[in-house]
DRENVO-981974 format. One record per atom (N, C-alpha, C, O): residue in one letter; x, y, z. Coordinates in steps of 0.001 Angstrom, whole numbers, plus 500000, padded with zeros to 6 digits. Layout:
// residues N
aXYZ/...
// end
This chain:
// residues 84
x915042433308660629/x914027432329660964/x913757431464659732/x913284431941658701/x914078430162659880/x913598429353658892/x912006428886658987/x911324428885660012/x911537428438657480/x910052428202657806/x910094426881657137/x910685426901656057/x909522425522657582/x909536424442656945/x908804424337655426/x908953425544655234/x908407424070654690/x908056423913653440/x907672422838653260/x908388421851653434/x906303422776652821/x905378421609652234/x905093421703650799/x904589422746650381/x905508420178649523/x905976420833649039/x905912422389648023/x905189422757647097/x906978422954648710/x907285424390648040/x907038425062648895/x907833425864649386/x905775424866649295/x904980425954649584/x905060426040651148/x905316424965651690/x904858427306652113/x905282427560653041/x904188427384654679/x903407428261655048/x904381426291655289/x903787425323656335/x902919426585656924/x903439427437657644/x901466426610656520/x900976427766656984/x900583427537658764/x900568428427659614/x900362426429658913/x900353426180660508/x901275426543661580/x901106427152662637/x902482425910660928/x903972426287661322/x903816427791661782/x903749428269662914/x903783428328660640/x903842429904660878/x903153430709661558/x903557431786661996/x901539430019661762/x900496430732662197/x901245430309663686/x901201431154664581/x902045428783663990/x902329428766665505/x903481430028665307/x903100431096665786/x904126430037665001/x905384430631665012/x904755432480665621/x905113433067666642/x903999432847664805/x903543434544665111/x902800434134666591/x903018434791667609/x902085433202666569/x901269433329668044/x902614433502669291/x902709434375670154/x903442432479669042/x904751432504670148/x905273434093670611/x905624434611671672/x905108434566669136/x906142435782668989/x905088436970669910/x905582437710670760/x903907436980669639/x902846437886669901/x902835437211671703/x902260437832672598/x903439436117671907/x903006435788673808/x904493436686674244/x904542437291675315/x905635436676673297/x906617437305674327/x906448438534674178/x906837439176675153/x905948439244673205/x905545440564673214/x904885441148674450/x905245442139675086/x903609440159674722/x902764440318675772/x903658440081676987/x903458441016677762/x904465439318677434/x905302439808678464/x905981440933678579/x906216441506679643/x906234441198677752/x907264442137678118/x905997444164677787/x906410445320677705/x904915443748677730/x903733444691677946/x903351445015676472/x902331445700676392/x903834444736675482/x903458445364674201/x902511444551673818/x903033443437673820/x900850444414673317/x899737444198673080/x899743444690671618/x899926445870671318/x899491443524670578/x899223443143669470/x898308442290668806/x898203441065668736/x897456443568668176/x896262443095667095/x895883443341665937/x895760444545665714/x895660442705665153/x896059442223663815/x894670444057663698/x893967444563664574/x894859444399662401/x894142446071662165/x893699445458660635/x894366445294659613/x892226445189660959/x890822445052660149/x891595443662659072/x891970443705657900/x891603442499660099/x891481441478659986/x890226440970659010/x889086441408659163/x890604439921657914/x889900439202656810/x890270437465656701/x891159436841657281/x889793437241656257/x890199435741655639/x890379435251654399/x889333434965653816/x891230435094653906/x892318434557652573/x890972433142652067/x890714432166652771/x890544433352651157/x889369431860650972/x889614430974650317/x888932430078649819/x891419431406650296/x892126429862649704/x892725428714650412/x892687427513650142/x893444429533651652/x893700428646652585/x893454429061654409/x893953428701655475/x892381430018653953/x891778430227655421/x892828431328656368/x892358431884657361/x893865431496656061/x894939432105657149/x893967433822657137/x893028434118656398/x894546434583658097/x894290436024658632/x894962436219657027/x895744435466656448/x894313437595656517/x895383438789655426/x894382439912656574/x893421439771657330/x895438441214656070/x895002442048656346/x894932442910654885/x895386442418653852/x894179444533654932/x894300444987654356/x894636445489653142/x894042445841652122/x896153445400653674/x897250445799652896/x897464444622652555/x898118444433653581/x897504443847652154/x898082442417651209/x897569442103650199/x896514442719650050/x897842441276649216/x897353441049648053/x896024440800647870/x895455439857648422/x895292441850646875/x893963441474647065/x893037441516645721/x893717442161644923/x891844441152645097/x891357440944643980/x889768441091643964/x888987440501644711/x889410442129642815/x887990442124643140/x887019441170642536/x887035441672641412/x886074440044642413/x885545439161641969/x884173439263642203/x883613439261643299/x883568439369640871/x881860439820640689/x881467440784642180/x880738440621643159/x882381441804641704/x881818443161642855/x882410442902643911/x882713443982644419/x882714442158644468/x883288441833646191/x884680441318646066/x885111440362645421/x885315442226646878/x886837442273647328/x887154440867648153/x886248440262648725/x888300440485648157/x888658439118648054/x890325439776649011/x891055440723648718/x890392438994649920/x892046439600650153/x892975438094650520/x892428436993650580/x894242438286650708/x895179437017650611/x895786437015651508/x895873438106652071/x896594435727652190/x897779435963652794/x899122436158651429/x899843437077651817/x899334435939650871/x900491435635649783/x900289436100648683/x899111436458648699/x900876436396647379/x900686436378646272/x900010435317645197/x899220435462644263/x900831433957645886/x900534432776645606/x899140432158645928/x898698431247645228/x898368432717647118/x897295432061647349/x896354433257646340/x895275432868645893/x896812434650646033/x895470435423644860/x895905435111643606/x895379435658642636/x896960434157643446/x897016433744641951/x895655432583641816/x894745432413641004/x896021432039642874/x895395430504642703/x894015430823642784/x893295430031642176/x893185432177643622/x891666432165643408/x891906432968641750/x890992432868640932/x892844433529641482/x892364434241640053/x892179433250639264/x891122433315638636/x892989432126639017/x893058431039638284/x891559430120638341/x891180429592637295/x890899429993639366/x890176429278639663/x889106429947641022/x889175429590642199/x888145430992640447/x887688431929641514/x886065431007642004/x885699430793643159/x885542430716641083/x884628429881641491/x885244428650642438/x884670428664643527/x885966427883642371/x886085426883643165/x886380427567644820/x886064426855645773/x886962428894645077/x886661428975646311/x885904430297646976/x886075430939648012/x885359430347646314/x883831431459646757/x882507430560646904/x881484431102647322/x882506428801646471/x881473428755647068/x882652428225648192/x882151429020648986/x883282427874648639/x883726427269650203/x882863428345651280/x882312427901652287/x882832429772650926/x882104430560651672/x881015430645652292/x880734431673652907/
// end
């Protein structure tokens, strides 16, 4: 599966369509899929779960879709904790 690229970086819309598609043929064919203790990435808004890259900032846990999006709040953590 190719993923388009904006530059570099990987078309998070694209993708978010791309899993919804994948999760409707699932549902045909009877298998039911839901994301397990769902968060929000507060760099670029996408689902992380859990298990994904994550960072603790003045006491409160912070989680990612990517590596790339918990570099960018480490780099710059105030600019997106107030978006919150």
């Amino acid at each position: 599966m190719r993923l388009e690229k904006l530059n570099g970086q990987i078309n998070h819309k694209v993708m978010r369509k791309r899993i919804k598609g994948i999760i409707k043929k699932l549902a045909r064919f009877g298998y039911k899929v839901e994301p397990k203790n769902t968060l929000v990435d507060p760099v670029c808004g996408m689902e992380a779960t859990s298990g994904m890259p994550s960072l603790t900032f003045e006491g409160r846990d912070y989680h990612f879709c990517s590596e790339h999006c918990r570099k960018q709040f480490e780099a710059h953590p105030n600019e997106f904790v107030k978006k919150q």
